[in-house]
C-alpha positions as a LaTeX table, in Angstrom:
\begin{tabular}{lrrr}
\hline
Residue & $x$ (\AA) & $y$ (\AA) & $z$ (\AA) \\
\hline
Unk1 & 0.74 & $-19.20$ & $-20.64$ \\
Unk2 & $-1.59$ & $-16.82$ & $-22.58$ \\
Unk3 & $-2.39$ & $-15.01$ & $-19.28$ \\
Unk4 & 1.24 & $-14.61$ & $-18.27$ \\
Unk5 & 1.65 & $-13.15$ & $-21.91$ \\
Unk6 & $-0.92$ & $-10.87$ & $-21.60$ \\
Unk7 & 0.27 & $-9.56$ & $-18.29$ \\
Unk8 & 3.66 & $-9.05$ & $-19.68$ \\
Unk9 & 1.78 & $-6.94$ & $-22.60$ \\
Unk10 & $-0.10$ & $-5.01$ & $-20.05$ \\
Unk11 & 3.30 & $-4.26$ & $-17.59$ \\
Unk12 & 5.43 & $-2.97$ & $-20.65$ \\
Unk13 & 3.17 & $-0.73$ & $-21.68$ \\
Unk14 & 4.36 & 1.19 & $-19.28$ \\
Unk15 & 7.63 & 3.54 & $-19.26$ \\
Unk16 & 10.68 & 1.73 & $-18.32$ \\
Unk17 & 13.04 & 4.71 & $-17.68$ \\
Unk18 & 14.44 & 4.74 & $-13.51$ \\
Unk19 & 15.42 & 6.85 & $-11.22$ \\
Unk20 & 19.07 & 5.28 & $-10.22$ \\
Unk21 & 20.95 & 6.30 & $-6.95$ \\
Unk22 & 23.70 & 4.73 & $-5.26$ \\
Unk23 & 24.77 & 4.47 & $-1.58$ \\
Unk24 & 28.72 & 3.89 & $-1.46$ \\
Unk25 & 29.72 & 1.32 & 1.58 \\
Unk26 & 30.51 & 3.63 & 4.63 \\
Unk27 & 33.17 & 0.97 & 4.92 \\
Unk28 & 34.88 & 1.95 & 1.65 \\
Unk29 & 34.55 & $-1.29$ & 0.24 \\
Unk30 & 33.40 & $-2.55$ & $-2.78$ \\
Unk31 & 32.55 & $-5.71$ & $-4.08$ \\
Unk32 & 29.56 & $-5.87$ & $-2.29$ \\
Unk33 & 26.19 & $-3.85$ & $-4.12$ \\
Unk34 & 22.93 & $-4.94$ & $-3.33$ \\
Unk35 & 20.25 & $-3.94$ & $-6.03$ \\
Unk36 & 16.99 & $-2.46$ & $-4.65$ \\
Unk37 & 13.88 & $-2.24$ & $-7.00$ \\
Unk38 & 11.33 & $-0.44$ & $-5.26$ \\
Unk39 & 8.27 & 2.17 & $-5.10$ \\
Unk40 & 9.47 & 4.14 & $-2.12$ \\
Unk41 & 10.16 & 7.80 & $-3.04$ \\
Unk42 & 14.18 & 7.48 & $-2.34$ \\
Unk43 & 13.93 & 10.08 & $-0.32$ \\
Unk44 & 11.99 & 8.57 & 1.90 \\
Unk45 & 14.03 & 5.49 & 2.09 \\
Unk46 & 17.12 & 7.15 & 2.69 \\
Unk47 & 16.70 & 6.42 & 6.56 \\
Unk48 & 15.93 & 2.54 & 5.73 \\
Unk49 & 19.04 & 2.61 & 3.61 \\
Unk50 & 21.06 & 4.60 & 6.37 \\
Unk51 & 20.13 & 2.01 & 9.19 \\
Unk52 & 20.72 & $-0.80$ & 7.18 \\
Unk53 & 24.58 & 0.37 & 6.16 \\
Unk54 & 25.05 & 1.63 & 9.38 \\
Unk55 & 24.57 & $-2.56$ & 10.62 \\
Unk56 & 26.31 & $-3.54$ & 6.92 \\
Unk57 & 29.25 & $-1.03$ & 6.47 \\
Unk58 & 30.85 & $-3.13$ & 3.69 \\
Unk59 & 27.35 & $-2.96$ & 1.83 \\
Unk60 & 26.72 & $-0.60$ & $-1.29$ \\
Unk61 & 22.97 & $-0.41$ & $-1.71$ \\
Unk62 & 22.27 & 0.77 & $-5.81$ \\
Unk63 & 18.48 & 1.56 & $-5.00$ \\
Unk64 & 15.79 & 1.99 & $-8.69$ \\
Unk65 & 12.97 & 4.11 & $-7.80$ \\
Unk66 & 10.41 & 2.92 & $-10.15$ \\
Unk67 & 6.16 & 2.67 & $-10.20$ \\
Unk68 & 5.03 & $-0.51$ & $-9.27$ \\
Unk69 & 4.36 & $-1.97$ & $-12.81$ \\
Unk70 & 7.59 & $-1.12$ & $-13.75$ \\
Unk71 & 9.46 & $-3.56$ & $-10.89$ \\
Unk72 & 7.21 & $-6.38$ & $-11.93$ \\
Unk73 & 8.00 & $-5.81$ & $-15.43$ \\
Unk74 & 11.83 & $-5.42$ & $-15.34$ \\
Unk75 & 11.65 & $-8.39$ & $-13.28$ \\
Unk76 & 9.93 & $-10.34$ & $-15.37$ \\
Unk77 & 11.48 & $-9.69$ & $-18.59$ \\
Unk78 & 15.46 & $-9.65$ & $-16.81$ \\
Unk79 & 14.35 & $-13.39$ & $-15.41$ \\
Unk80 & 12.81 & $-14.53$ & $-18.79$ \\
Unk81 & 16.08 & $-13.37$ & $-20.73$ \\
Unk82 & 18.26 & $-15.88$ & $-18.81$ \\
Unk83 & 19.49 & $-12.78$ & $-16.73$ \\
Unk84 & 19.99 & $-11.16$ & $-13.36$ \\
Unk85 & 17.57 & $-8.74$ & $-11.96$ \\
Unk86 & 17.30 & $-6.69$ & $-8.29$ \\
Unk87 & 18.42 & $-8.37$ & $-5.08$ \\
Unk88 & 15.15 & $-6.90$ & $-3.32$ \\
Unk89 & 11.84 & $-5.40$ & $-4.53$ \\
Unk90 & 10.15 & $-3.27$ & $-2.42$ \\
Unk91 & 6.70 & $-2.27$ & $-3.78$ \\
Unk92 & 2.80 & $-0.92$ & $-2.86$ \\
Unk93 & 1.22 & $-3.43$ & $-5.36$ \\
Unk94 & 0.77 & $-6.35$ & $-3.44$ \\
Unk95 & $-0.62$ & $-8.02$ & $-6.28$ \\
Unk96 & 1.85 & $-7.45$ & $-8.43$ \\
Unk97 & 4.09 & $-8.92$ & $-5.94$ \\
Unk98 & 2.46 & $-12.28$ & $-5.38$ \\
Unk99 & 1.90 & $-12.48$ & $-8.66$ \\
Unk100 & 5.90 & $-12.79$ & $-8.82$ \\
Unk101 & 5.78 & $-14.93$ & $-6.20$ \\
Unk102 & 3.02 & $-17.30$ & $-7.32$ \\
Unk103 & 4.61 & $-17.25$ & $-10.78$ \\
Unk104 & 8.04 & $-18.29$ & $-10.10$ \\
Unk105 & 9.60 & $-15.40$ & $-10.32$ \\
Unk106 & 10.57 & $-15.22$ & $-6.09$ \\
Unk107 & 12.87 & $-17.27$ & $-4.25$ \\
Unk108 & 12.27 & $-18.66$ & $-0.46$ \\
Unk109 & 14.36 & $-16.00$ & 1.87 \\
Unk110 & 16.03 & $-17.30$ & 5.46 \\
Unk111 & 15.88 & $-14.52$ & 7.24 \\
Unk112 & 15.50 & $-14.85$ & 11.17 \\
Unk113 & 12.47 & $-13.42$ & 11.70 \\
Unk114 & 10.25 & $-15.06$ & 9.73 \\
Unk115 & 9.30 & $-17.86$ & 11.44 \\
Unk116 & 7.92 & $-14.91$ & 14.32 \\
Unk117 & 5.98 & $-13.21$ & 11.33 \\
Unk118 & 2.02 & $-13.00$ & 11.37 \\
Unk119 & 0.81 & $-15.72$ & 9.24 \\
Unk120 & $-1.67$ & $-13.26$ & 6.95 \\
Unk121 & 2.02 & $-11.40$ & 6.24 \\
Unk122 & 4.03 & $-14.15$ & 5.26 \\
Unk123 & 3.27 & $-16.37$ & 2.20 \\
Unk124 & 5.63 & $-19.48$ & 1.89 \\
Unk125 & 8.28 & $-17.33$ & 3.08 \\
Unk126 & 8.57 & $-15.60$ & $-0.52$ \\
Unk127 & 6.76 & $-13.06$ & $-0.09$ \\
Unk128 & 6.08 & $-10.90$ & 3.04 \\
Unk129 & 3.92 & $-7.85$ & 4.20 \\
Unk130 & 5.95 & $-4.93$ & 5.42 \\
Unk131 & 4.17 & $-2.13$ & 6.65 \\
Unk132 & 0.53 & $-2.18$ & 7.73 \\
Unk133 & $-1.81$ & 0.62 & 6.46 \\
Unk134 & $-5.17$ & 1.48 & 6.58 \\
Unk135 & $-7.67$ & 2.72 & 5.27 \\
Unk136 & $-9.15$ & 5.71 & 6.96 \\
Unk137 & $-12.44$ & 8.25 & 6.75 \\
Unk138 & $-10.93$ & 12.12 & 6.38 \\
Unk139 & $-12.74$ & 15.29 & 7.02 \\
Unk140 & $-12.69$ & 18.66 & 7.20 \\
Unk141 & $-12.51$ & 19.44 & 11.27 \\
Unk142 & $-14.25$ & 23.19 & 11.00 \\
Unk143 & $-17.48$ & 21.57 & 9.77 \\
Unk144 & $-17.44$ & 19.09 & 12.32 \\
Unk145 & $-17.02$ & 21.48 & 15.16 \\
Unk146 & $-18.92$ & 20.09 & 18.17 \\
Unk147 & $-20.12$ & 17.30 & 15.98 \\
Unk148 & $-18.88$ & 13.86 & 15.60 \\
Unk149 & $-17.78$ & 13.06 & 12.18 \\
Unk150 & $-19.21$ & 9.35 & 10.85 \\
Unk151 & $-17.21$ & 6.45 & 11.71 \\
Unk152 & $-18.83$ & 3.73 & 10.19 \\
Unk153 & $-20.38$ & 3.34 & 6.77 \\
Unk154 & $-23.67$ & 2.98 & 8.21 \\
Unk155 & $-23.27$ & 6.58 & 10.03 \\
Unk156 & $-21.28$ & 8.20 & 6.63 \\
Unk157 & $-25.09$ & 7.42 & 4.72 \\
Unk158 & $-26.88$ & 8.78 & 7.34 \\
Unk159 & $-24.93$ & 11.76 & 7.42 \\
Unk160 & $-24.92$ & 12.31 & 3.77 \\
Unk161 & $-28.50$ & 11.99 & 3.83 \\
Unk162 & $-29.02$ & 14.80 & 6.89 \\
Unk163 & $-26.33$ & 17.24 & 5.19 \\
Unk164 & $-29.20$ & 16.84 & 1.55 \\
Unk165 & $-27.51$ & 19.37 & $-0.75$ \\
Unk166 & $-25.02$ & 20.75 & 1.54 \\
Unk167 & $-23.14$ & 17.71 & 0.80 \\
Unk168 & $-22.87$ & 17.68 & $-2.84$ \\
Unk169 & $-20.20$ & 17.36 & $-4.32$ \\
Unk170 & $-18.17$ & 17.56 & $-1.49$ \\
Unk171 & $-17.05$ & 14.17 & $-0.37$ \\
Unk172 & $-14.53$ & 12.51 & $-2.67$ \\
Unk173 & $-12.61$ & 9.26 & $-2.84$ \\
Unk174 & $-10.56$ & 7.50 & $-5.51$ \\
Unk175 & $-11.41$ & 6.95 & $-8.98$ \\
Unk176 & $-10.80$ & 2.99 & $-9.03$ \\
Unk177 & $-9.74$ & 3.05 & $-12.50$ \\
Unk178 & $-6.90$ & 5.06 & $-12.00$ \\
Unk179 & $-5.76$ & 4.29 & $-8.27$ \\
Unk180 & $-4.93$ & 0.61 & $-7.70$ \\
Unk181 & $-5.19$ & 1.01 & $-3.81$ \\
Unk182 & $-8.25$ & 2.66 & $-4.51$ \\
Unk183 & $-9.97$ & $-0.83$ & $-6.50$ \\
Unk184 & $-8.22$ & $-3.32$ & $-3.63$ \\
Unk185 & $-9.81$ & $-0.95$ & $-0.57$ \\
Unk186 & $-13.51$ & $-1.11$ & $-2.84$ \\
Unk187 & $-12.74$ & $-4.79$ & $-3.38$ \\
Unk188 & $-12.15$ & $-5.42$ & 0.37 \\
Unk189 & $-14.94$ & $-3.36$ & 1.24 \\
Unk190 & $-17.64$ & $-5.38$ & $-0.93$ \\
Unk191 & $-16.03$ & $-9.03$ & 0.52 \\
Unk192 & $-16.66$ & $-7.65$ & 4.07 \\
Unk193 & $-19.72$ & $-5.76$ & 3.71 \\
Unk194 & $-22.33$ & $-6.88$ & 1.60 \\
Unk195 & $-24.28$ & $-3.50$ & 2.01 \\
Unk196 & $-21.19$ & $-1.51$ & 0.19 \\
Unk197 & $-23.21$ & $-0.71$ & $-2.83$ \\
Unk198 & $-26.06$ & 1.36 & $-0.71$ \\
Unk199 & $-23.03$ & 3.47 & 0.70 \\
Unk200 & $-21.58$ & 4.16 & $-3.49$ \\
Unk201 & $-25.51$ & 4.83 & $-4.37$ \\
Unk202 & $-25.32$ & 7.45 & $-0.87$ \\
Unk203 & $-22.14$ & 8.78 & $-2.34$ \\
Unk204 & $-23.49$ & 8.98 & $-5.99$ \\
Unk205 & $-26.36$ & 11.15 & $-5.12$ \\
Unk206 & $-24.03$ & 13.48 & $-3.22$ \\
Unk207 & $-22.07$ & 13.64 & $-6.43$ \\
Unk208 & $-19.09$ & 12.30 & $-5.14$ \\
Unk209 & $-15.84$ & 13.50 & $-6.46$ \\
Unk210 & $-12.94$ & 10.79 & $-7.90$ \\
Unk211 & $-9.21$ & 11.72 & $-7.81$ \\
Unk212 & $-6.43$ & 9.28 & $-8.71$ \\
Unk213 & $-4.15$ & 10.03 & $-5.96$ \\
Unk214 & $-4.35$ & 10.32 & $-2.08$ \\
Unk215 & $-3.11$ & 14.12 & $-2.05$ \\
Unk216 & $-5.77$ & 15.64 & $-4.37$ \\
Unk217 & $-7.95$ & 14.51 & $-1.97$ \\
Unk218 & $-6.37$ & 15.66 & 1.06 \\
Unk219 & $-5.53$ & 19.21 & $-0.38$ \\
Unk220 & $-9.74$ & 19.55 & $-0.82$ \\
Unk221 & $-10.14$ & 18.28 & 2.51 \\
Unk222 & $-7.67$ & 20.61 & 4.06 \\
Unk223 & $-9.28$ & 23.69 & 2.43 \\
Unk224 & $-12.77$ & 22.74 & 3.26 \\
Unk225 & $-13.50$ & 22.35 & $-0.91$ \\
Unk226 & $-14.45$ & 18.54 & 0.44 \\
Unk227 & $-15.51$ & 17.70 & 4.08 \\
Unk228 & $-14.87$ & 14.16 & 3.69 \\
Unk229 & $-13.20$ & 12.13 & 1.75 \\
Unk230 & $-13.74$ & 8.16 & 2.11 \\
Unk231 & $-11.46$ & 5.01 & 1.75 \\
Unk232 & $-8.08$ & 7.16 & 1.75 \\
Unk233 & $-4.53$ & 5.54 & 2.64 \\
Unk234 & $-4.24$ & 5.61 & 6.27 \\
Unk235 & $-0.33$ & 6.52 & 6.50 \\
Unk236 & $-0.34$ & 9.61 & 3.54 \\
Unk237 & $-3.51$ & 10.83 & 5.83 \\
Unk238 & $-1.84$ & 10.81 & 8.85 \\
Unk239 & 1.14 & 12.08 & 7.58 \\
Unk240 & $-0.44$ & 15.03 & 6.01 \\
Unk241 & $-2.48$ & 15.52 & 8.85 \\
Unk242 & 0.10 & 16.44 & 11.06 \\
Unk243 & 1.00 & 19.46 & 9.10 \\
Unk244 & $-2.27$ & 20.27 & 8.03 \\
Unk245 & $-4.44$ & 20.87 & 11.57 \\
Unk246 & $-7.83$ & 20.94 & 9.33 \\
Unk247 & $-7.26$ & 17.47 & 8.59 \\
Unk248 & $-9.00$ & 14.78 & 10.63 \\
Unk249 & $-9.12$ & 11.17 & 10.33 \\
Unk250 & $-11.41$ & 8.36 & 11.93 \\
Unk251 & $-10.60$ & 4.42 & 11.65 \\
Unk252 & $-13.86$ & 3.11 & 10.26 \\
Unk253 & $-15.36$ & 1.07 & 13.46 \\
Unk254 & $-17.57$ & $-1.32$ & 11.29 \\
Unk255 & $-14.12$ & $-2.75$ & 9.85 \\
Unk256 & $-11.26$ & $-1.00$ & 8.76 \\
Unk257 & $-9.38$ & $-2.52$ & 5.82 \\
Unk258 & $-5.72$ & $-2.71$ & 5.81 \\
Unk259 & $-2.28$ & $-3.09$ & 2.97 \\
Unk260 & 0.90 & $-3.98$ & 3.23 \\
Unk261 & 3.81 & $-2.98$ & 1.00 \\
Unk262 & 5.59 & $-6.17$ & 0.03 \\
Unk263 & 9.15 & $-7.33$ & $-0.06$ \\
Unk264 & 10.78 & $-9.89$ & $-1.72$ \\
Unk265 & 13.72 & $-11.61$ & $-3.25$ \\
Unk266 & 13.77 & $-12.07$ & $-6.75$ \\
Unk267 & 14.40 & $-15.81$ & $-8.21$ \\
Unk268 & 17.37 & $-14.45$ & $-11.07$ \\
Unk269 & 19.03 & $-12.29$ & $-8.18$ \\
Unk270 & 23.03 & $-11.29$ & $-8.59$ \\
Unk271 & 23.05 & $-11.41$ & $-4.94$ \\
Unk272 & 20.15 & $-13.30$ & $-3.21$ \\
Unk273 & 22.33 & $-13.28$ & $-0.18$ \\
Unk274 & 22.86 & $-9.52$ & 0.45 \\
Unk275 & 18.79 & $-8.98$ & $-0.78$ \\
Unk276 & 17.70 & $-11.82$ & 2.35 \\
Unk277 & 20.23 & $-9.46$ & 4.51 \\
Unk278 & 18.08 & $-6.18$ & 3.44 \\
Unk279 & 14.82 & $-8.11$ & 3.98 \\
Unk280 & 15.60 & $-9.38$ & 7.15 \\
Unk281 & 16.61 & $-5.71$ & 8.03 \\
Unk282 & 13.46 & $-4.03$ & 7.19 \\
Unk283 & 11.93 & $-7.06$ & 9.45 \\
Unk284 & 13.83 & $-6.63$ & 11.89 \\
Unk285 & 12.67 & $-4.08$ & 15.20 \\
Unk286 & 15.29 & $-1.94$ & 14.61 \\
Unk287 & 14.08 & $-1.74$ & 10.01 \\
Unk288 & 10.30 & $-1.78$ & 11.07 \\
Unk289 & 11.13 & 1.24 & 14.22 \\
Unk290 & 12.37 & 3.23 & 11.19 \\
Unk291 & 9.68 & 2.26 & 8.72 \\
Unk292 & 7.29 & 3.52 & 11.74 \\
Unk293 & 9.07 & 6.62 & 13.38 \\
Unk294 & 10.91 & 7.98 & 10.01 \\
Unk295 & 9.16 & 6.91 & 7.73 \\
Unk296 & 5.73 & 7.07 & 8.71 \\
Unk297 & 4.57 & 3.83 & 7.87 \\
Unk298 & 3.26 & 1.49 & 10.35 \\
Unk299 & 5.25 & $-1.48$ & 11.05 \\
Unk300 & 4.19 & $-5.24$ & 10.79 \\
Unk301 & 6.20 & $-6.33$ & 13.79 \\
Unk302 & 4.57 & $-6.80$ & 17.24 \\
Unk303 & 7.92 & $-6.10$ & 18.56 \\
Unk304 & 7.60 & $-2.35$ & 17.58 \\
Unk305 & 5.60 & $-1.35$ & 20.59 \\
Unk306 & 5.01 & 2.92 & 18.57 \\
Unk307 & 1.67 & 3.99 & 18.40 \\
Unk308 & 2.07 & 4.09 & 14.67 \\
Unk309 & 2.72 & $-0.27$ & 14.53 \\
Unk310 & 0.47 & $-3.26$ & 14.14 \\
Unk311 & 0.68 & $-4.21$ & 17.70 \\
Unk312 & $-1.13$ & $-1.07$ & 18.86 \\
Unk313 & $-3.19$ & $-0.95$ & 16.34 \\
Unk314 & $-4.26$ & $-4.23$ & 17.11 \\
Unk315 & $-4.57$ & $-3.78$ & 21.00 \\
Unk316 & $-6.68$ & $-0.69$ & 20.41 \\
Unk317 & $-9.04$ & $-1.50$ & 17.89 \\
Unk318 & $-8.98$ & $-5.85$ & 17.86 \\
Unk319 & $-10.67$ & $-7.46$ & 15.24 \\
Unk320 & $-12.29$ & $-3.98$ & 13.79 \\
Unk321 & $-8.87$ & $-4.33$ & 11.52 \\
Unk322 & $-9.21$ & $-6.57$ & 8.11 \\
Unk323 & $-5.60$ & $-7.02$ & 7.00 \\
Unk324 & $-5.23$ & $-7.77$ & 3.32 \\
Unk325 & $-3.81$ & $-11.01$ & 3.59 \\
Unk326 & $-0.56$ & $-11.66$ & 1.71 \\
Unk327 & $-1.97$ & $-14.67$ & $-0.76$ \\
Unk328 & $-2.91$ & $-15.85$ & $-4.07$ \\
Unk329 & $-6.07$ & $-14.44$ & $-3.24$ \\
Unk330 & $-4.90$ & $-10.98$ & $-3.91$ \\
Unk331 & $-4.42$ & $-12.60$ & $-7.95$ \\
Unk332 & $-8.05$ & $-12.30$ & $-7.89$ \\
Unk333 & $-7.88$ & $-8.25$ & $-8.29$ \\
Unk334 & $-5.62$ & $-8.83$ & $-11.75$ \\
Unk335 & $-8.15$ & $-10.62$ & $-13.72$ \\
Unk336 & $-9.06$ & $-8.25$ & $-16.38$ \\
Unk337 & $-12.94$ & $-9.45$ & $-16.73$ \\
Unk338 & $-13.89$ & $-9.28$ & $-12.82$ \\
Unk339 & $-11.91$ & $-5.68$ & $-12.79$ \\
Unk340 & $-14.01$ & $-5.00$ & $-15.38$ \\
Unk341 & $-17.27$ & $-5.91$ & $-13.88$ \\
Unk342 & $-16.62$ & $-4.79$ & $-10.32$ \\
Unk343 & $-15.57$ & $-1.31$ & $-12.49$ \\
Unk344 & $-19.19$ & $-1.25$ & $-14.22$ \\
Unk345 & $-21.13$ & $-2.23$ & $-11.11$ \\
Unk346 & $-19.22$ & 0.91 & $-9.28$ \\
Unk347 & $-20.25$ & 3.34 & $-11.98$ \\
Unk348 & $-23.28$ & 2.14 & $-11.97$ \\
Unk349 & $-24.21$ & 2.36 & $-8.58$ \\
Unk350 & $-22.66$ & 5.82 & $-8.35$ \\
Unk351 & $-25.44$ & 6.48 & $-11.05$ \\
Unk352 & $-27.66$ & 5.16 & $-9.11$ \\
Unk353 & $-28.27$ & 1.98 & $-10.12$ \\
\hline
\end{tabular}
């Protein structure tokens, strides 16, 4: 009870103001909304709202744009005051989202293609992984002209230690404190390789440079201010790549870590039915071809055969991929005193410790 209080605390901290935008029914009708909370730019999920009206005419979609703490929180609190909350939440803190699953705070969802779903992606048909993302090595093509950039960790230490002072300063990643994708990819990273900490004492001496967000790093990288930048999120790289020719990217070949943006339907829903309808949607080939081809976010199902999709991921590269399983595992990563110590041991081997 005291931990759920405290997590509560911690979530409404944060600002609770929303972006609000609302999709009529193509059909004209109107006494059916579905509520969307999610952390999708709407902008970017106009096409995933389009698609899904253009199969659900008589369906208004009232979509929140909010930051991931905030959809926990307003979910929370909306539930706890006897009340109704989203239909759907849609957000990039998978944490967070089992956590609201595990918790009580999720309901089971029939949708049809769940049953066909990868079992790492689908926990007790609550909640379910929707896109698959990883996490990727950039660099700054002109300095690697006629050279192979590293593409393992083992290879990004040995090149650190060949470039000596040329390298300073000029590699950057996130600053986990600030970037929660950043702490889950460092997490991953130390369950799956117990070397990590050699590769943050590598990157310490080179005076590594932290950033909160996936674009301040790519913006060095495109310049040539860094030449690499390590553990970034796989589909902002390779979106920004395409615009920015500078810009390459490598799949780590030791193991390449991978998250999921998770959906789910709230247990105090107004209208559990209609947010099972968008969920099975977004699941379904023609809501995961969008999520890959408009979007630019890989898709979970096999049945998406684009290069930017699970399956060819998975035929290309095999069991190099480490999917973040969807899982009371992921709780782990919201317990304030091993944050705090995985935190300290970072800093400290970036100080060479």
């Amino acid at each position: 009870m005291l931990m759920r209080l405290a997590f509560v605390l911690m979530l409404s901290c944060l600002p609770a103001q929303a972006e609000v935008f609302t999709f009529p029914a193509p059909s004209g009708a109107s006494d059916k909304v579905v509520t969307i909370y999610s952390s999708l730019d709407e902008r970017l999920a106009q096409p995933l709202i389009a698609g899904f009206q253009a199969e659900n005419p008589d369906v208004t979609v009232r979509y929140e744009d909010l930051l991931t703490g905030q959809i926990a929180t307003r979910i929370i609190e909306e539930t706890d005051a006897g009340g109704m909350t989203a239909d759907f939440a849609f957000s990039s803190a998978m944490d967070l989202q089992v956590k609201l699953a595990n918790d009580g705070y999720a309901q089971e969802a029939q949708v049809p293609e769940s049953a066909a779903w990868p079992r790492w992606a689908n926990w007790r048909n609550m909640a379910f992984a929707l896109t698959f993302e990883p996490a990727v090595l950039v660099y700054y093509r002109p300095a690697f002209s006629g050279v192979t950039p590293p593409s393992t960790r083992f290879e990004l230490v040995e090149w650190l230690a060949r470039q000596g002072a040329a390298a300073n300063g000029r590699i950057g990643t996130y600053d986990i404190e600030k970037s929660a994708v950043g702490f889950l990819f460092l997490a991953r990273d130390q369950e799956h390789y117990p070397d990590i900490w050699s590769v943050i004492r590598a990157m310490g001496e080179a005076e590594v440079q932290e950033f909160p967000t996936s674009q301040d790093i790519l913006e060095r990288v495109s310049d040539g201010r860094l030449l690499v930048g390590y553990n970034i999120l796989g589909s902002y790289a390779a979106d920004w790549a395409r615009s920015h020719p500078n810009v390459g990217l490598v799949l780590p070949r030791d193991f390449t870590v991978v998250v999921s943006r998770v959906g789910l339907v709230p247990r105090a829903a107004a209208r559990p039915d209609l947010g099972a309808r968008f969920l099975g949607f977004v699941m379904s080939k023609s809501g995961q071809t969008i999520l890959a081809e408009k979007l630019r976010l890989p898709a979970v199902s096999l049945e998406v055969s684009a290069e930017n999709s699970a399956g060819a991921m998975e035929a290309a590269l095999g069991a190099q991929l480490r999917p973040v399983p969807v899982s009371p595992g992921l709780l782990v990563y919201l317990d304030q005193s091993k944050r705090a110590r995985l935190i300290a041991r970072w800093q400290a081997a970036l100080a060479g410790r």
